[in-house]
C-alpha positions in Angstrom: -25.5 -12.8 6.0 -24.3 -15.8 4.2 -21.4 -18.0 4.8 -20.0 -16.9 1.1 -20.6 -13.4 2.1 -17.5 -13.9 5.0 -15.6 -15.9 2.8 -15.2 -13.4 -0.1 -14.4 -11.1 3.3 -11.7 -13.3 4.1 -10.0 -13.1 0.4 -10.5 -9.5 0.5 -7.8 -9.3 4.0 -9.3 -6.4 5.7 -6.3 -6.0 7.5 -4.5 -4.6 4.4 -7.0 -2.1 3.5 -5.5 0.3 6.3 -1.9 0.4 4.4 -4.1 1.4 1.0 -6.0 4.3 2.7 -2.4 5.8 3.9 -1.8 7.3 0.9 -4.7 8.8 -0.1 -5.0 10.4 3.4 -1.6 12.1 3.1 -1.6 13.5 0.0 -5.6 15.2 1.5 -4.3 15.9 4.9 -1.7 18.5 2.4 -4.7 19.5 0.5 -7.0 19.9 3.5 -6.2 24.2 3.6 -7.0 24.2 -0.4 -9.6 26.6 -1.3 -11.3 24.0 -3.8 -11.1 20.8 -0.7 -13.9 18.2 -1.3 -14.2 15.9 1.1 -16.7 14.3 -1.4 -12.9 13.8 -3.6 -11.6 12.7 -0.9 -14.2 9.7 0.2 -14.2 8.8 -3.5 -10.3 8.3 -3.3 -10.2 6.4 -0.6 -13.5 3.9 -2.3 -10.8 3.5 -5.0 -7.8 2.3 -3.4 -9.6 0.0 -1.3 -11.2 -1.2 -4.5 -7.5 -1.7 -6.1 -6.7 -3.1 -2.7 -8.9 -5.7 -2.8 -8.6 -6.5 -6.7 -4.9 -7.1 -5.5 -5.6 -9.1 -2.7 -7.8 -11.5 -5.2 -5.4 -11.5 -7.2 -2.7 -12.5 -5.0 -4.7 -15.3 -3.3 -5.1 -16.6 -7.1 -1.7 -16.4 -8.5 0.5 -17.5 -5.5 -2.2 -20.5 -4.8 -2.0 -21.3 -8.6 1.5 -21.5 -8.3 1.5 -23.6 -5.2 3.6 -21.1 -3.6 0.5 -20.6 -0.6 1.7 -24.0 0.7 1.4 -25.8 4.5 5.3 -24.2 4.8 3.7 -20.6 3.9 4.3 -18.7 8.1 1.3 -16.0 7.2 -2.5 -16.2 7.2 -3.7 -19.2 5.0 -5.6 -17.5 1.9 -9.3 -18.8 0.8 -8.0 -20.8 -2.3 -5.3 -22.6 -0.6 -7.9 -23.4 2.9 -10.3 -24.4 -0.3 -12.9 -21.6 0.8 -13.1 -20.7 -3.2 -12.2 -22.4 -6.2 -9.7 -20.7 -8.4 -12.9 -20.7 -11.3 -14.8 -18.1 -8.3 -11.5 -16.1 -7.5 -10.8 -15.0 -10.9 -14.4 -13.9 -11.3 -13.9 -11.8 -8.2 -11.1 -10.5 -9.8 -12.3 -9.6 -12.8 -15.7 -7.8 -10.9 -13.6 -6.4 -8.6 -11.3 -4.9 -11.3 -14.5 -3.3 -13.0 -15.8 -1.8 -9.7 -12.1 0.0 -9.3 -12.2 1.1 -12.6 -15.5 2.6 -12.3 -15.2 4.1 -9.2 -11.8 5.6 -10.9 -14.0 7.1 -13.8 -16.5 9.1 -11.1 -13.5 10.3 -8.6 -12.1 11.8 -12.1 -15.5 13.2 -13.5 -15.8 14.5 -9.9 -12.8 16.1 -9.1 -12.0 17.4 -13.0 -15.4 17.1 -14.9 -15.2 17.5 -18.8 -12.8 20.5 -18.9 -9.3 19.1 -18.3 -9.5 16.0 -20.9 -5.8 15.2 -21.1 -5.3 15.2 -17.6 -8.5 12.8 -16.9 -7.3 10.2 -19.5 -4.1 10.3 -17.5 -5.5 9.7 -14.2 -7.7 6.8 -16.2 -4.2 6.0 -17.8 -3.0 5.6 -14.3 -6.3 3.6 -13.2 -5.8 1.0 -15.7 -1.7 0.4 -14.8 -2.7 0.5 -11.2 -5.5 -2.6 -12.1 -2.4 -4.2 -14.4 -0.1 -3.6 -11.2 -2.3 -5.2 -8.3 -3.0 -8.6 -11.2 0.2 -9.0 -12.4 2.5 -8.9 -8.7 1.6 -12.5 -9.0 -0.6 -13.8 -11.7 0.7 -15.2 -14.9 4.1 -16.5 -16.3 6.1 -13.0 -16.1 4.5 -12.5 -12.5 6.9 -9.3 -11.3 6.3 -10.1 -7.7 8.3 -13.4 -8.5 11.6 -11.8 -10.3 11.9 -8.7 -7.4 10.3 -5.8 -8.6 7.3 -5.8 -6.4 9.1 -3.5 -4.3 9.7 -0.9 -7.0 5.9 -1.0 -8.2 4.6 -0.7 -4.4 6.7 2.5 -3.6 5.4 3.9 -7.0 1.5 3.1 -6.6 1.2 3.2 -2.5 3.8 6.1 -2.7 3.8 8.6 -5.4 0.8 8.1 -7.6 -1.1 7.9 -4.2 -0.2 10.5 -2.6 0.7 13.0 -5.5 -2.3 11.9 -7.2 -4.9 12.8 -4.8 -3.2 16.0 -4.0 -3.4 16.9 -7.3 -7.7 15.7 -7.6 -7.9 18.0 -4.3 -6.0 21.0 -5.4 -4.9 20.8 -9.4 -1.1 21.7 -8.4 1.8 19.8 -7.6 5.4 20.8 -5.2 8.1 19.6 -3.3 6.6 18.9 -0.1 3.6 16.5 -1.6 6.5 14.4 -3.4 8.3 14.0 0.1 5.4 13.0 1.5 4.9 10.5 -1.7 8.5 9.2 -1.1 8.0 8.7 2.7 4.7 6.7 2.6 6.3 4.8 -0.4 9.3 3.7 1.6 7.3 2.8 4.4 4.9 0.8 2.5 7.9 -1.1 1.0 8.7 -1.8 4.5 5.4 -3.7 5.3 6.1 -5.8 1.5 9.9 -6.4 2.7 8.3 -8.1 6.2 6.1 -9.9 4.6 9.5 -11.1 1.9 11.1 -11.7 4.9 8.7 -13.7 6.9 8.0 -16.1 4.0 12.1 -15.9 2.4 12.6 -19.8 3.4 9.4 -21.0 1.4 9.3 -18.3 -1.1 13.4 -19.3 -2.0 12.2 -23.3 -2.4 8.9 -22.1 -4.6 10.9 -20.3 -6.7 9.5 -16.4 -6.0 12.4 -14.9 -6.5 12.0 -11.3 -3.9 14.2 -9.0 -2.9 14.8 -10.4 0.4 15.6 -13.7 -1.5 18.3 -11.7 -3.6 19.8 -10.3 -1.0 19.7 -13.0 1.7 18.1 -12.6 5.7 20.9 -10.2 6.9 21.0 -8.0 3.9 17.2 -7.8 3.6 17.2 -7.1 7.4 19.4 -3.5 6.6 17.3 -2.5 3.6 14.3 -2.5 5.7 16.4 0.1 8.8 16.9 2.0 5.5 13.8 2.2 4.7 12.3 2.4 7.6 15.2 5.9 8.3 15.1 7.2 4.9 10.8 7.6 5.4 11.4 8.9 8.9 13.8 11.3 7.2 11.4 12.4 4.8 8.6 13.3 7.2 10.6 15.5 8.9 11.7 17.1 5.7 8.3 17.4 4.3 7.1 19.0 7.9 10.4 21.3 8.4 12.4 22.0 11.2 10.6 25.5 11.7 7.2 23.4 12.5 9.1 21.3 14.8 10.5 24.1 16.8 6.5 25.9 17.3 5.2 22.1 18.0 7.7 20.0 19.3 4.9 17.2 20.3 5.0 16.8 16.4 7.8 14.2 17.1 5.6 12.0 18.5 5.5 10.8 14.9 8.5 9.3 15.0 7.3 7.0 18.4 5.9 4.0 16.2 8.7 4.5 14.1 11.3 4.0 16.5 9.6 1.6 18.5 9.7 -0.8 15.0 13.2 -0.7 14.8 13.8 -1.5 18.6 11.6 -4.4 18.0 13.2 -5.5 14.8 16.5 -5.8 16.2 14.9 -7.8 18.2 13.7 -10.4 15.3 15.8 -13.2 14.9 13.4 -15.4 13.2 11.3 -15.6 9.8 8.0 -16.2 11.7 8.9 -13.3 14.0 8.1 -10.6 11.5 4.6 -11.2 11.0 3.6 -9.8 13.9 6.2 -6.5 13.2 4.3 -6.3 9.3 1.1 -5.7 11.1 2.1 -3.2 13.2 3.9 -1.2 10.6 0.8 -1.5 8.3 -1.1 0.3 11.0 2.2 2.4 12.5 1.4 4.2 8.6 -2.1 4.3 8.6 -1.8 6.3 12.1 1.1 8.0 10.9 -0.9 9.8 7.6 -3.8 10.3 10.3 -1.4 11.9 12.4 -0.5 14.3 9.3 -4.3 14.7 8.7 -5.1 16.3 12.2 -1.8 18.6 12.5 -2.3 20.2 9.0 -6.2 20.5 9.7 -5.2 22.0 13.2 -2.2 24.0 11.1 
């Protein structure tokens, strides 16, 4: 393989593909006893929201480098346009191919999982497709960037949490309830987590560059309690969405909660930006094992 080959691997931040995949494996670990499962829907789900995934992470690298916020102050993981790797010319192509890719792969999980017989409801998953490609551009690119005037937060608990999760319940099994929304809400908070670690690790340089986050609005300490909030509130959903019943006939179930609380010991802990980084990670993956964790119980269910 050619050296361009790992470079473009290096934009793409493998590491944040994990997060993506949470979702989607949620909302098919609920759909997994559905007379109608595919697990041909549910590798075509997961193709997509890498694909957005990595349109985002393109995008991100482009924007914030653009706008000389990726800077030699930045604490995280230098990104390929601001080491030089790619030239802003090659990462918006990348964006612009990768944006196609998602797209298309959106167009065969919906032929796939509704064919031609539900029309309305396959323009609003393409609907959905096309806002989710707007959503993973515009966090950072352009003049009205939303990641820069604190609303990434609300777009990443809608995308990572409901339309993930609720949306690829519904491709598995055409129905939508309570317990699939709780699940939504719970994987949304915690993915707001891993964005309000990351606000939180870059506040100082992302206050002087003028991205204005949520953690910039509300200051270190304040951000700090949002993030317990979150981090309780998701905790509290997963136990609703499972139900106390399921936890008195398998109590290891609560084992769930171990990464959970483990976080929190280690974020009171934190005391500076540049120790976060190492808590966003962990989170990142704390979900991913969390919506595999859901995956095995309700196939073993």
């Amino acid at each position: 393989m050619n050296a361009s080959f790992f470079v473009w691997l290096t934009a793409a931040r493998l590491r944040t593909l994990p997060l993506s995949m949470a979702g989607i494996i949620t909302g098919n670990a609920i759909a997994i006893k559905s007379e109608h499962f595919s697990s041909g829907i549910f590798i075509l789900s997961l193709l997509t929201a890498i694909a957005f995934q990595i349109t985002s992470n393109f995008a991100n690298d482009y924007g914030d480098g653009l706008k000389g916020t990726d800077n030699k102050n930045r604490i995280g993981p230098e990104r390929a346009l601001q080491k030089g790797l790619l030239t802003a010319v090659a990462l918006k192509k990348g964006i612009v191919v990768s944006a196609i890719v998602s797209f298309l792969l959106a167009i065969v999980l919906v032929y796939y999982a509704l064919g031609l017989d539900r029309v309305l409801i396959s323009m609003l998953f393409l609907m959905l497709a096309l806002l989710a490609i707007w959503a993973a551009i515009k966090y950072t690119v352009g003049k009205k960037a939303y990641g820069y005037i604190g609303l990434g937060d609300l777009f990443v608990f809608l995308f990572f949490g409901w339309v993930s999760v609720m949306g690829s319940f519904f491709l598995q099994s055409q129905l939508l309830d309570t317990t699939v929304f709780i699940y939504g809400t719970a994987l949304g908070l915690l993915s707001v987590g891993v964005l309000n670690l990351n606000n939180m690790r870059d506040i100082n340089n992302d206050k002087n560059s003028n991205k204005i986050t949520l953690a910039v609005l509300l200051g270190s300490q304040k951000a700090k309690i949002y993030h317990y909030l979150l981090i309780f509130f998701s905790g509290f959903c997963l136990f609703l969405g499972m139900g106390g019943a399921w936890f008195k006939e398998n109590p290891f179930i609560a084992l769930l909660f171990t990464p959970l609380i483990y976080h929190l010991y280690q974020l009171k802990k934190t005391t500076s930006p540049k120790g976060y980084d190492p808590l966003l990670k962990q989170l990142a993956l704390s979900t991913f094992a969390i919506s595999l964790f859901l995956l095995i119980i309700h196939t073993l269910e």
